[in-house]
C-alpha positions as CSV (number, residue, x, y, z in Angstrom):
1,X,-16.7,8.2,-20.6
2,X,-16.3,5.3,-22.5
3,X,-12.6,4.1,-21.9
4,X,-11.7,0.9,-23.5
5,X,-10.0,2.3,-26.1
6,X,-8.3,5.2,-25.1
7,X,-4.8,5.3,-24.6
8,X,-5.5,7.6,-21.2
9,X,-8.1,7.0,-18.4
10,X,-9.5,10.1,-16.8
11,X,-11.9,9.3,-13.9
12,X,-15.6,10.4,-14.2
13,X,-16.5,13.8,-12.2
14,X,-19.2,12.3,-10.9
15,X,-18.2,8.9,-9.8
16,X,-19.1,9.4,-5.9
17,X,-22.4,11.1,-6.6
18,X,-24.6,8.0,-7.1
19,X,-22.6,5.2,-4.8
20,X,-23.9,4.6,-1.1
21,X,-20.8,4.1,1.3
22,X,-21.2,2.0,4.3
23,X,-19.1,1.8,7.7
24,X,-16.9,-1.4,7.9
25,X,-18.2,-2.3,12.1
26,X,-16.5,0.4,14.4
27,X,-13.8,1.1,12.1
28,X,-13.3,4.4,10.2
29,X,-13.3,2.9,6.7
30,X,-16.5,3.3,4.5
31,X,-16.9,0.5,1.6
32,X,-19.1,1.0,-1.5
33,X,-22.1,-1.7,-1.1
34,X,-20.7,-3.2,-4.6
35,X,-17.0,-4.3,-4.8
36,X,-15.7,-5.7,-7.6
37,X,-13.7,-8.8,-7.2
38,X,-10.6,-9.4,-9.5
39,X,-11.1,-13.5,-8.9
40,X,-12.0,-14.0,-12.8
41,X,-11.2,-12.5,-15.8
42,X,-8.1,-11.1,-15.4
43,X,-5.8,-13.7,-15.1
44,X,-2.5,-14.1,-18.2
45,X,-5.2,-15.7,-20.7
46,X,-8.1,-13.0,-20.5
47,X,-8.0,-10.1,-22.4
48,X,-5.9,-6.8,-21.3
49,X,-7.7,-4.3,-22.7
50,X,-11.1,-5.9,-21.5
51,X,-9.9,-5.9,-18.1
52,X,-9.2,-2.4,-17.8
53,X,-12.6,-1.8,-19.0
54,X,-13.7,-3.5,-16.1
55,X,-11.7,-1.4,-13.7
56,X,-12.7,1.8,-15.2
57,X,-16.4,1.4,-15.7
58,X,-16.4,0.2,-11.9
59,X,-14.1,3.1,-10.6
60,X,-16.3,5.3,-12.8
61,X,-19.2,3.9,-10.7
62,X,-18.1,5.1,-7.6
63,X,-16.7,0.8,-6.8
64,X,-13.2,2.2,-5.3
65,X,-12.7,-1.0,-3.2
66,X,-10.9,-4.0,-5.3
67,X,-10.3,-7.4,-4.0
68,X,-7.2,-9.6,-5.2
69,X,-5.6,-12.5,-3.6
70,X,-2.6,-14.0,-4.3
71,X,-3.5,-17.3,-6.2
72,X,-6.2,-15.2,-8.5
73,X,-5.7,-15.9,-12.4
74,X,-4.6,-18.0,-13.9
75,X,-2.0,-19.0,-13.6
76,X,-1.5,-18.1,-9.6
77,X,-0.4,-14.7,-9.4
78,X,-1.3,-13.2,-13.0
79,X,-4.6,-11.5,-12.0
80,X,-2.3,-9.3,-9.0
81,X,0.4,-8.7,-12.1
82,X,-2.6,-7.6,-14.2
83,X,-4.2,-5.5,-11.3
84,X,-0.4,-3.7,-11.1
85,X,0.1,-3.3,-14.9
86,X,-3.2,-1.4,-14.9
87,X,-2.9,0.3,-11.9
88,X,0.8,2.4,-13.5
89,X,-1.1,3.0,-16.6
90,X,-4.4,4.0,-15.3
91,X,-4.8,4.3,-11.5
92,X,-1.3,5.7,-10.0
93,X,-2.9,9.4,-9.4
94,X,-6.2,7.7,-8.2
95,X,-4.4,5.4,-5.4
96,X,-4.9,7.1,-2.2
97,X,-9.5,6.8,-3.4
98,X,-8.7,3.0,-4.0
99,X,-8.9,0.6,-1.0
100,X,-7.2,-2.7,-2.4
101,X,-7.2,-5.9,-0.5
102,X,-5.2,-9.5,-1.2
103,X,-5.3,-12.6,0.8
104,X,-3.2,-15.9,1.0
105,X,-4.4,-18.8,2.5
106,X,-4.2,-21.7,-0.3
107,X,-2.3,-23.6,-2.2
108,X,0.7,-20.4,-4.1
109,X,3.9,-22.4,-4.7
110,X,5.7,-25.8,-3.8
111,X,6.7,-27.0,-1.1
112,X,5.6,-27.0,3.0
113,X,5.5,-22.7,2.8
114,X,3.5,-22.5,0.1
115,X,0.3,-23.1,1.9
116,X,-1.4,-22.6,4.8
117,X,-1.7,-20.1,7.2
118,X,2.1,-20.2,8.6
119,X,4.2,-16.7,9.4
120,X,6.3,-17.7,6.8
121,X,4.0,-18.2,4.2
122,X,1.5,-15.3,5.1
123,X,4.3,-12.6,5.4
124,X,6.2,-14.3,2.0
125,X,2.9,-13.9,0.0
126,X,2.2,-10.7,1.0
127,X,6.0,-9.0,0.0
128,X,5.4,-11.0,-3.2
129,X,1.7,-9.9,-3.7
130,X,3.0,-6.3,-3.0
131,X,5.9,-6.6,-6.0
132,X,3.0,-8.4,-8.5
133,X,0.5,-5.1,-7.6
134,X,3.7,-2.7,-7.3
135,X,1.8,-1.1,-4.4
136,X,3.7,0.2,-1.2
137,X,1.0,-1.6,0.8
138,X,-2.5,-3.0,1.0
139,X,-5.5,-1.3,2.6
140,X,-6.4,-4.6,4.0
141,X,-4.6,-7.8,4.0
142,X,-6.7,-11.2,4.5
143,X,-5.5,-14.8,6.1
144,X,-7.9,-16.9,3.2
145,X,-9.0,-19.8,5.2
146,X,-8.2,-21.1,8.7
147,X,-5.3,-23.4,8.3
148,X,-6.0,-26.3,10.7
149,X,-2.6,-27.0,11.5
150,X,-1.5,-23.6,11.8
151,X,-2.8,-22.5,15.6
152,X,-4.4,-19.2,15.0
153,X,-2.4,-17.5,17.4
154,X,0.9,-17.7,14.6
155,X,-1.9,-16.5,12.0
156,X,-3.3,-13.9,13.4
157,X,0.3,-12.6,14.8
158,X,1.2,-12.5,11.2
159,X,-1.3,-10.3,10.5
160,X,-0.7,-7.9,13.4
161,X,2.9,-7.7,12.0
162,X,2.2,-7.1,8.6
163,X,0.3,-4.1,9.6
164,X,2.2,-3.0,12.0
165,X,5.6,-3.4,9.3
166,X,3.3,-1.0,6.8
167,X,2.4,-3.8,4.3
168,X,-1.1,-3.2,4.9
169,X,-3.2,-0.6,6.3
170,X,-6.2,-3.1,8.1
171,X,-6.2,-7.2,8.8
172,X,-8.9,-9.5,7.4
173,X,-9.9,-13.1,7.5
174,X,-11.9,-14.9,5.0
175,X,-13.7,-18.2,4.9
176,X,-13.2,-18.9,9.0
177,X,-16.1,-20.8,11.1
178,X,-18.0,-18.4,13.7
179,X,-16.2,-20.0,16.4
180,X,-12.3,-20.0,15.2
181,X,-14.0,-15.9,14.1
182,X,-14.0,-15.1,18.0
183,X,-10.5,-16.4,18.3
184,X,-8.9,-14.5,16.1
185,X,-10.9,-11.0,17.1
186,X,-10.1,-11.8,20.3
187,X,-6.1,-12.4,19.4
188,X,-5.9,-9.4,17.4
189,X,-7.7,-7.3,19.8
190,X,-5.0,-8.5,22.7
191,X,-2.4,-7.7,19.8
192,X,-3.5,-4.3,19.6
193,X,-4.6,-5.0,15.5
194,X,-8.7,-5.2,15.7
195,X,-9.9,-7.4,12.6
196,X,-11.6,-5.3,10.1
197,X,-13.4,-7.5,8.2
198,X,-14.3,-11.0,7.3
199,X,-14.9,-12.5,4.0
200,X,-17.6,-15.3,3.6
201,X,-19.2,-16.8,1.0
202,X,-23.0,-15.7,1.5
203,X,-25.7,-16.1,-1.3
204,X,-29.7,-17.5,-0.7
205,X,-29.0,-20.9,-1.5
206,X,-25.3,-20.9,0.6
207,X,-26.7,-19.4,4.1
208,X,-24.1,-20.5,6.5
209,X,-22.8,-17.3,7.7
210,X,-26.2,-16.8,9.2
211,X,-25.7,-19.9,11.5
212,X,-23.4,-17.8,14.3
213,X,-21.6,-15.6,12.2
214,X,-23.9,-13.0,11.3
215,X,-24.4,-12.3,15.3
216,X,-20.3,-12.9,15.9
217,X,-19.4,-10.2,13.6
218,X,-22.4,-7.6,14.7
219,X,-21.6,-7.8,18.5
220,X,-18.3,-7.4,17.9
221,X,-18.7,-4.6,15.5
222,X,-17.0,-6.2,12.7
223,X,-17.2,-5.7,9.2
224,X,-18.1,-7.8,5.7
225,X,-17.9,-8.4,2.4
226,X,-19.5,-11.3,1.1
227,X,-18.4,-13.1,-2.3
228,X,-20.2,-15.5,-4.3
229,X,-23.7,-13.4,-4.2
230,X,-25.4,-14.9,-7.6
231,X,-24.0,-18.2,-6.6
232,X,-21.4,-18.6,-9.4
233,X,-24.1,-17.4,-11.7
234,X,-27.2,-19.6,-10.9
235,X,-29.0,-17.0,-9.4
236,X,-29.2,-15.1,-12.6
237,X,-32.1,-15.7,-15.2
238,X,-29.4,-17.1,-16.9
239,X,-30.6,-21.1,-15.8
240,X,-34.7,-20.1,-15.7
241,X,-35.1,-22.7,-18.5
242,X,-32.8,-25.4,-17.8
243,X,-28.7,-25.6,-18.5
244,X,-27.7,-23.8,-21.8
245,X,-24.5,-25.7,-23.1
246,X,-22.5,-22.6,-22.9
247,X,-23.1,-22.0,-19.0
248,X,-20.6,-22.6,-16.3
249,X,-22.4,-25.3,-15.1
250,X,-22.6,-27.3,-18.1
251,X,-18.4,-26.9,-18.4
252,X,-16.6,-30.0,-17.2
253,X,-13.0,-28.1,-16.1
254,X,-15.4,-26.4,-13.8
255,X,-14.6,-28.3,-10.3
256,X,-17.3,-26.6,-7.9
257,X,-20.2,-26.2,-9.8
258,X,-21.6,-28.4,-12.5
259,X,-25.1,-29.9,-13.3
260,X,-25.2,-32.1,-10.3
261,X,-25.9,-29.2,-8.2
262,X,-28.5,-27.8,-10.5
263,X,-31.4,-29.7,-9.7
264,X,-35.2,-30.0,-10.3
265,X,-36.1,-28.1,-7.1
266,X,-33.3,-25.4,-7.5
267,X,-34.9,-25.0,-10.8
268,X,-38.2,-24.2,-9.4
269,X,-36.9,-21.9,-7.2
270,X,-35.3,-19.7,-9.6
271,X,-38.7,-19.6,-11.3
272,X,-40.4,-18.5,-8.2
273,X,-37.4,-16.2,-7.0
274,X,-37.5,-14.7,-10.5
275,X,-41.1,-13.8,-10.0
276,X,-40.2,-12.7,-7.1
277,X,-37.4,-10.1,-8.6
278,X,-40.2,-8.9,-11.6
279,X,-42.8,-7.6,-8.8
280,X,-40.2,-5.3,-7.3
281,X,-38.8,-4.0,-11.0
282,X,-35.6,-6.1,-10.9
283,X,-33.5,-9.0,-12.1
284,X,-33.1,-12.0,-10.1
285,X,-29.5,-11.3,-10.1
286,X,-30.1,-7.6,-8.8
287,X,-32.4,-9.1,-6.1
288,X,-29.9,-11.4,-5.2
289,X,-27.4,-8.9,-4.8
290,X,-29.9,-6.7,-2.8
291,X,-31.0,-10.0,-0.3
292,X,-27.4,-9.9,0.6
293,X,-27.2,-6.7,1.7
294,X,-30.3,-7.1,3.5
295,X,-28.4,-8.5,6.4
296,X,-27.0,-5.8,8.9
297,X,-23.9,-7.6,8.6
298,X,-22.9,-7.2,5.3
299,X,-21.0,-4.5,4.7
300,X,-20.9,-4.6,0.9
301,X,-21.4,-7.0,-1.8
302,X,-18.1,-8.6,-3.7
303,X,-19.2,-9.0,-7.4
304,X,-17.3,-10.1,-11.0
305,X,-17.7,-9.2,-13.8
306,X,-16.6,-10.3,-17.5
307,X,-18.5,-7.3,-19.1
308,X,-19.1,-4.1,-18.1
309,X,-23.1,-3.8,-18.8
310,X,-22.4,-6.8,-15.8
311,X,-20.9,-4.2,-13.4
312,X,-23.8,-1.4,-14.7
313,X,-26.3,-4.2,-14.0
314,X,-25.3,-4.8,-10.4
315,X,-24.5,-1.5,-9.2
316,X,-28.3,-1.1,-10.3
317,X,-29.2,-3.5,-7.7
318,X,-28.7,-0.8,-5.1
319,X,-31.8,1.1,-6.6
320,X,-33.9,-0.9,-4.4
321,X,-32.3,-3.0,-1.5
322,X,-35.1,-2.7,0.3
323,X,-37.6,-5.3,1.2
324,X,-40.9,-5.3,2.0
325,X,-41.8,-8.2,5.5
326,X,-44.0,-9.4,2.6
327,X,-41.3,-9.8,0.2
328,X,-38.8,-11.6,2.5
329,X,-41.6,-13.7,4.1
330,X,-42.3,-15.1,0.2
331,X,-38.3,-15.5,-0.5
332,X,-38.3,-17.1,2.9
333,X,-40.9,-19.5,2.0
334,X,-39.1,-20.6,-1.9
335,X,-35.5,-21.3,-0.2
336,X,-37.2,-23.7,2.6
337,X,-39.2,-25.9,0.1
């Protein structure tokens, strides 16, 4: 059903039929392999009626977890008040089928507890994140990045007592090191709060969750979702001939990723990654979302989306996440050149 103009949503029949569900570690909670992350497009400037597209076609696609954070727009906060004007007019009778997540970690407001990973700021963000979605409580509620002077201890205790006060059903982490990882699933464990999830950046040209964090979170029987997949949109067939002038890359505003990190060889990668994708009937950006998910780790896949053909596309990915030892081996061999 085609919704981006109708005054009321009415979720597809059929939107669980199609989707494959995967255990987050031990836990009880199954995420769809695709998530769809609310970091882009629907901040104040984007357009409304666009981003409710987005939510349907993705709902209607059996994609019932969404990912927020409390700085998402712009400006900070707008894509949360979005999320919460949508959710009234669209989503109120689907909310116990949705499981919504929102972080705080970085920079929100002035001053010393706008930032960080404080008690203060965490459970502050959180009641305020809560009022922007007009949700009763998250399903999972993330510290964004290890706060180096914040001890983890005060972090994670924050998390245990926002669980434990009913602002969120689960507590997450995202962005911490595989070593300050074992701290804090240690430190909620004591607590009596297990960490559900973490949340890394993982893509084939950003590998560093398999350096120790990969085996931190599957002996521990913890879950994750992993953002960034197409690598802000280079791993797409998007920069197979060089950098069009209306790409992301070639965008100055754009602080962490511009043509300096496009190079000669990353070029010649995509080429041979692309062929790569054609010989097992996808895109390079469905393959990319597929590699992800190749590692037992991954729990599911966090993707954006300014379109929804984008959301179609990637959810199309999961028609073949398998890999041949052939296949990986040749992957293998283009990323190491």
């Amino acid at each position: 059903m085609n919704t981006k103009d109708a005054s009321e949503y009415l979720a597809s029949d059929d939107r669980y039929e199609n989707m494959p569900y995967h255990r987050c570690g031990k836990s009880g909670v199954l995420l769809p392999r695709i998530s769809l992350g609310l970091w882009q497009n629907f901040g104040a400037y984007n357009d409304y009626q666009n981003s409710r597209a987005l939510l349907h076609t993705a709902f209607d696609l059996g994609i019932c977890h969404l990912d927020l954070a409390n700085n998402y727009g712009p400006p900070y906060g707008s894509a949360e008040s979005t999320f919460g004007k949508i959710l009234a007019q669209d989503f109120s009778v689907y909310r116990d089928e949705l499981f919504i997540s929102s972080k705080a970690g970085y920079d929100m407001w002035p001053g010393p507890y706008g930032d960080g990973g404080s008690r203060k700021y965490l459970v502050s963000s959180c009641d305020q994140s809560l009022k922007r979605t007009g949700l009763d409580y998250f399903d999972v509620f993330y510290h964004h990045r290890m706060d180096p002077k914040t001890p983890i201890e005060e972090s994670m205790q924050a998390l245990d007592y926002i669980v434990r006060s009913g602002r969120a059903m689960y507590a997450g982490i995202s962005n911490y090191a595989p070593e300050q990882t074992k701290i804090a699933i240690d430190i909620l464990n004591n607590l009596g709060t297990p960490l559900l999830i973490h949340q890394p950046r993982y893509n084939m040209f950003d590998r560093a969750m398999e350096n120790g964090l990969t085996d931190i979170l599957l002996q521990n029987e913890v879950g994750s979702i992993v953002f960034s997949p197409l690598a802000q949109g280079l791993l797409t067939d998007k920069y197979l001939d060089g950098i069009p002038n209306d790409s992301r890359a070639a965008r100055e505003e754009i602080i962490h990723f511009n043509e300096s990190q496009i190079t000669n060889n990353k070029l010649q990668k995509l080429k041979s990654l692309n062929q790569i994708a054609i010989s097992r009937g996808q895109s390079l950006a469905q393959m990319a979302i597929a590699w992800t998910l190749h590692n037992p780790a991954v729990t599911s896949c966090l993707v954006g989306a300014s379109k929804t053909q984008q959301i179609h596309d990637s959810v199309k990915a999961l028609e073949n996440i398998e890999f041949s030892d052939e296949q990986i081996n040749l992957i293998e061999e283009v990323l190491s050149n």
